[in-house]
N, C-alpha and C positions, 0 to 999 in steps of 0.2 A: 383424886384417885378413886375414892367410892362411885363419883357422879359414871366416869369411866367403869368398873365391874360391874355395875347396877345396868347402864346403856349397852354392854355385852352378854350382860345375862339377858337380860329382856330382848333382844335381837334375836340372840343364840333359841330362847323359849317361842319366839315367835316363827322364824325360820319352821322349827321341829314341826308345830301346828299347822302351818300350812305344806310342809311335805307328807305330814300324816295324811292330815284330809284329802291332800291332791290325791294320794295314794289310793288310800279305802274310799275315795269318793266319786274320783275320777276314772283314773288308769283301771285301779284293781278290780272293779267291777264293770268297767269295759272289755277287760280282759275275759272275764267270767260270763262276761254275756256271751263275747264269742264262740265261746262252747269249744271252738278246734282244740287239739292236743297240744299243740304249739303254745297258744294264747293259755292254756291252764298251767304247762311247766312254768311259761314267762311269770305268773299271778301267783306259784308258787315261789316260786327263788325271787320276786322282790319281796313278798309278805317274810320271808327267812332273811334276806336284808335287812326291811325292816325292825325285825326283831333283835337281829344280831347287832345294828347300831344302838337299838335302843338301849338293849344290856350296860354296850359296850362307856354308852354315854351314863347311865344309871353307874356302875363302875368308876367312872371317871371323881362322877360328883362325890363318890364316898370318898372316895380318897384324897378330895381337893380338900373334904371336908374335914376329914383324920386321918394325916399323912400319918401317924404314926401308928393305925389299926391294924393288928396283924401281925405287926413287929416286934419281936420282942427282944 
């Protein structure tokens, strides 16, 4: 069972780094090179995607970590 959440978390951390970097490395500042209006909304609302998964997964971990934080 460990070998298993250890092979999902390592996935799950792996996955994240390569949609990060695609992100900031590819897309998002191909986006920003094109300069149009269009191409800077799109580079703005995935970089707030971005962000709003990451919270959302930051969150998650706390609470996988201490279901009982918070609770009283």
């Amino acid at each position: 069972m460990f070998a298993m959440k250890l092979t999902l978390i390592l996935l799950g951390a792996l996955l994240y780094l390569v949609g990060t970097l695609g992100w900031f490395g590819w897309l998002g500042l191909d986006l920003l090179c094109t300069g149009t209006t269009e191409a800077l909304l799109y580079a703005f609302g995935g970089t707030c995607a971005w962000m709003l998964f990451t919270f959302g997964m930051i969150v998650h971990i706390i609470k996988t970590a201490r279901p009982t934080a918070g609770g009283r």
